[in-house]
C-alpha positions as CSV (number, residue, x, y, z in Angstrom):
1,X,4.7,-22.1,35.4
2,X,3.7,-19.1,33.1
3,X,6.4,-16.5,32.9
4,X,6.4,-12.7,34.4
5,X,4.8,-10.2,32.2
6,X,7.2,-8.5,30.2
7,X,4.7,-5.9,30.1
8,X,2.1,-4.6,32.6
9,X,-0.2,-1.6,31.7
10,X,-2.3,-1.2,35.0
11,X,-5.6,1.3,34.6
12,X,-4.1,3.4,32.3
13,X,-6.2,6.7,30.3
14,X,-4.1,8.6,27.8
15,X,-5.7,11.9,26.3
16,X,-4.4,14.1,23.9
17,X,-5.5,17.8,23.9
18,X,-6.4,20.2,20.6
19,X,-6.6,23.6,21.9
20,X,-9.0,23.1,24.7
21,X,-10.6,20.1,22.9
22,X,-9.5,16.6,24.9
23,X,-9.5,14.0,22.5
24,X,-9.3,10.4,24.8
25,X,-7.4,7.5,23.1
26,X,-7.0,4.9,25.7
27,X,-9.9,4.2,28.7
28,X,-8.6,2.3,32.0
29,X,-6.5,-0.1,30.3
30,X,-4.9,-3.3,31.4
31,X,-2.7,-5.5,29.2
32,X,-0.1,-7.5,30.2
33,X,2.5,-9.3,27.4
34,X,4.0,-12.2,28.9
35,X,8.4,-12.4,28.4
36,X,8.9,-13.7,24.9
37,X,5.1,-13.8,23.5
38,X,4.7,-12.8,20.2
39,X,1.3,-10.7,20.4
40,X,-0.4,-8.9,17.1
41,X,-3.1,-5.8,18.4
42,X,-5.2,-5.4,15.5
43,X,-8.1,-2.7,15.7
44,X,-9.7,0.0,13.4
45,X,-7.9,3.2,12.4
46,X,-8.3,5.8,16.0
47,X,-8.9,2.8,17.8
48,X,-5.4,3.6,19.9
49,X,-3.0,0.6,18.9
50,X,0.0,2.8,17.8
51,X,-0.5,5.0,21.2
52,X,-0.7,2.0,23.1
53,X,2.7,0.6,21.2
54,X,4.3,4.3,21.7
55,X,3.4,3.8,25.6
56,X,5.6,0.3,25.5
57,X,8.4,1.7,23.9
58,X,8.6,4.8,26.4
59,X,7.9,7.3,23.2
60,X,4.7,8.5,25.1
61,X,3.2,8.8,28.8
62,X,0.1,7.8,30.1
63,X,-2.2,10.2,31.3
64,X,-3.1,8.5,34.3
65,X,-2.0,5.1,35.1
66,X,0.8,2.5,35.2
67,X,3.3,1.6,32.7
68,X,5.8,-1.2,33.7
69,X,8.2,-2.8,31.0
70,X,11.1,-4.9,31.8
71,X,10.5,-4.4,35.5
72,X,10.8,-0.4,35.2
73,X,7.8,1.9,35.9
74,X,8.0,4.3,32.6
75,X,5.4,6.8,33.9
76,X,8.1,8.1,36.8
77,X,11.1,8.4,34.5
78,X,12.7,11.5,33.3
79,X,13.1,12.2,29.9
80,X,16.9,11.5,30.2
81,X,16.2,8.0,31.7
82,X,13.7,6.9,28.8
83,X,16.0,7.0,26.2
84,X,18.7,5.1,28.1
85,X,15.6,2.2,28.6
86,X,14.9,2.4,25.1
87,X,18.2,2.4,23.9
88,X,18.9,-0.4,26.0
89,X,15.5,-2.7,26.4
90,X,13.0,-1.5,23.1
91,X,13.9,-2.0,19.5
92,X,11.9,-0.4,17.3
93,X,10.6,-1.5,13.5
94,X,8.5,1.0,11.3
95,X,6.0,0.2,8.6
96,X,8.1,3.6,6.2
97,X,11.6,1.7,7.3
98,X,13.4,5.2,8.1
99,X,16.9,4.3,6.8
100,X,19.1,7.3,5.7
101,X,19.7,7.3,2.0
102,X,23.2,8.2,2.0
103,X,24.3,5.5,4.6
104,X,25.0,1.8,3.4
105,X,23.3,-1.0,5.1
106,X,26.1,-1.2,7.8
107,X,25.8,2.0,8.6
108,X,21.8,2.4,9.2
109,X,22.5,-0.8,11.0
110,X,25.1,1.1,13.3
111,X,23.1,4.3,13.8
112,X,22.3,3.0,17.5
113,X,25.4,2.1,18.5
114,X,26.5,5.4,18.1
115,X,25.1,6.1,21.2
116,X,27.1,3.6,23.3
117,X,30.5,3.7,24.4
118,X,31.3,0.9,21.8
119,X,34.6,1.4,19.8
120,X,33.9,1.6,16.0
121,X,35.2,-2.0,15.3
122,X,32.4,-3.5,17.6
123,X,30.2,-1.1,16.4
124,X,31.0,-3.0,13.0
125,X,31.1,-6.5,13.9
126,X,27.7,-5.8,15.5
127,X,26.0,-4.3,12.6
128,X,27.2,-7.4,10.4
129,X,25.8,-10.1,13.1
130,X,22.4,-8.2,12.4
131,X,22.5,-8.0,9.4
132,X,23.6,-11.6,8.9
133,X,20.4,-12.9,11.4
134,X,18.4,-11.2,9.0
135,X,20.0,-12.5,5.5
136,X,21.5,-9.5,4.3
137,X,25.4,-10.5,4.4
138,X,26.1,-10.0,1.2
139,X,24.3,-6.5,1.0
140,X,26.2,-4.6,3.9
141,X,27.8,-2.5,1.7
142,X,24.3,-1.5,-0.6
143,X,22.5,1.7,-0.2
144,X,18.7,1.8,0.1
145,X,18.2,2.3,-3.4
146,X,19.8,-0.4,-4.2
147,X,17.6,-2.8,-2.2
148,X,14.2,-4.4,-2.7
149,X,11.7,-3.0,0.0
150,X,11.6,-6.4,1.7
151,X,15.2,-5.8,1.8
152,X,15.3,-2.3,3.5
153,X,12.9,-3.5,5.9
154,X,15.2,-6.3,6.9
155,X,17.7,-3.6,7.4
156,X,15.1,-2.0,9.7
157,X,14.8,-5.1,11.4
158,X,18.8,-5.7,11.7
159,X,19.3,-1.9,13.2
160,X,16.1,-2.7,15.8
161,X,18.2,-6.1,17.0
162,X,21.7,-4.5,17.0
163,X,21.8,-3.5,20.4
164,X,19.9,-6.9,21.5
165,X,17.0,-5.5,23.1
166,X,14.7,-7.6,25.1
167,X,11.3,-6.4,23.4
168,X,10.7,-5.8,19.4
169,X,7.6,-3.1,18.7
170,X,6.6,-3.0,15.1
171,X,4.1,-0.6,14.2
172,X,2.6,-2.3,10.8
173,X,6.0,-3.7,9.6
174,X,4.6,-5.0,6.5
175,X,2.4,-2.7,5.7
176,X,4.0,-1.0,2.4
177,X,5.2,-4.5,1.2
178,X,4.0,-6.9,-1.7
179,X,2.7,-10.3,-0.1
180,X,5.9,-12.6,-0.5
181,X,8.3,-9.5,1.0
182,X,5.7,-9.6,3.7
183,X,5.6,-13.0,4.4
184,X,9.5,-12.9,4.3
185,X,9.5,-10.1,6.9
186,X,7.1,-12.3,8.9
187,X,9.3,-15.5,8.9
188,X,11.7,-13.2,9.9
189,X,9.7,-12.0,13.2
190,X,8.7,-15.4,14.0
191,X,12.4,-16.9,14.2
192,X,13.6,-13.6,16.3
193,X,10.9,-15.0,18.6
194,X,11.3,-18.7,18.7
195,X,15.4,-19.0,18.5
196,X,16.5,-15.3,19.9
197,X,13.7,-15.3,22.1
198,X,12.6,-11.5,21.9
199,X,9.5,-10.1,23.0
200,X,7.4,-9.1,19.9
201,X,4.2,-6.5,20.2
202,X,2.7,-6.3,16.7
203,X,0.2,-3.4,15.6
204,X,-1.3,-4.6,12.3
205,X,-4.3,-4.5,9.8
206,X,-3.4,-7.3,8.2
207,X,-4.8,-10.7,8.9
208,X,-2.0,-12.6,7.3
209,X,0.1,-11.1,9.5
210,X,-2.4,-11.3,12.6
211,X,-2.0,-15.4,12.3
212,X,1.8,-15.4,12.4
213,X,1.9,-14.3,16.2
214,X,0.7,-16.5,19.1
215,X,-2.0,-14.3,20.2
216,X,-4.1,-11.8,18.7
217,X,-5.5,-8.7,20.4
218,X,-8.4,-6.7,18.8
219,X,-8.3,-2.6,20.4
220,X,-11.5,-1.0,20.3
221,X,-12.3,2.9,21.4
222,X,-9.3,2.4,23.8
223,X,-10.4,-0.7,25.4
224,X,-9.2,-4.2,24.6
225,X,-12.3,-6.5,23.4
C-alpha cells in the first residue's frame, strides 16, 4: 500500500503584489509528497520553488487554494498556530546556514528549544544527540569560525532535527559548498531519510544533488512539468 501524503497542495495560486502590479508565482497547483519521500524540485530561477517550499513550511499562504501538511490545513491557521506547527512538524535547512557567530555549536543547535518548555539540561542532551547524528561530537563546543562550511551546515542540519520534526525543507542546502562538503551534506540527507525516516522536500539547481533524492520534480512558470 502506498503511504498518505505527507503533503497535499490542492489548486493552489499564490500572487505577490508591487504597488498595484500583481506578480503570479504559482498557477492551480497540485503536488502531493508522500510520508518519508525524499523529493528534489529543481526549476529555473522565478520559476516558484522557494515559494512553493515557504508554502510547506507555513512561512507563506496561498492565495487561493489548499495547503495540507501533516494532516493540518495551513491556509486556515492563525499566525499564532503556524509557528506552533512549525516548531513542532517543519525543520528547516538554509543554503547561507544562519548560525549566530557568538554561540558555539551547542548553542545554535539549542536555539529551538528555547521555545519549549524543556529544562536547560534536556535542552542540552538534545542539542548533543543532533549534533552527534550529524558527526559533529567532538565540535559542540566550536564557534562558526572555527568550522569548515560543510561543518556549519551540519550544524544547520543538527538545529533543523533537534526538535524531531516530521518534514526537513532545504532550500539549496549545498549550494555555497565545494563538491566533497556537498556530497557530505548529501549523505547526510539521505541517512536522515532512510534510518530516521524524515520527510525531505529539496529545492536545488544542482544535478548532483537532484540524483541523491528518490524523485525529482522540475517547476516551471508555477506549474509542475
Amino acid at each position: 500500500m502506498s503511504a498518505e501524503p505527507i503533503v497535499k497542495l490542492s489548486a493552489v495560486n499564490k500572487t505577490y503584489f508591487r504597488g498595484s502590479e500583481s506578480i503570479p508565482v504559482l498557477d492551480g497547483l497540485d503536488f502531493e509528497v508522500p510520508d518519508g519521500a525524499f523529493q528534489a524540485l529543481m526549476g529555473p530561477s522565478g520559476s516558484g520553488k522557494s515559494t512553493l517550499l515557504h508554502l510547506i513550511a507555513g512561512l507563506d499562504r496561498p492565495t487561493k487554494g489548499s495547503v495540507q501538511v501533516a494532516g493540518k490545513e495551513l491556509s486556515k491557521m492563525s499566525d499564532a498556530e503556524l509557528a506552533a506547527f512549525r516548531a513542532n512538524h517543519i525543520g528547516f535547512i538554509f543554503q547561507s546556514y544562519n548560525l549566530l557567530p557568538v554561540l558555539t555549536a551547542q548553542e545554535n543547535v539549542e536555539l529551538p528549544l528555547l521555545l519549549t518548555k524543556l529544562g536547560r539540561g534536556e535542552r542540552k542532551t538534545r542539542a548533543q544527540t543532533a549534533l552527534r547524528v550529524v558527526g559533529l561530537e567532538e565540535r559542540m563546543g566550536h564557534y562558526p569560525r572555527q568550522l569548515s562550511g560543510g561543518q556549519e551546515q551540519r550544524v544547520a542540519i543538527a538545529r533543523a532535527i533537534v526538535n524531531d520534526p516530521q518534514i526537513l525543507v532545504a532550500d539549496e542546502p549545498t549550494g555555497d559548498l565545494d563538491r566533497k562538503s556537498a556530497d557530505d551534506v548529501l549523505e547526510l540527507l539521505g541517512r536522515l531519510n532512510t534510518e530516521l525516516k524524515k520527510t525531505i522536500v529539496m529545492v536545488t539547481h544542482d544535478p548532483a544533488a537532484a540524483e541523491r533524492a528518490t524523485v525529482t520534480r522540475h517547476l516551471n512558470k508555477g506549474a509542475l512539468q
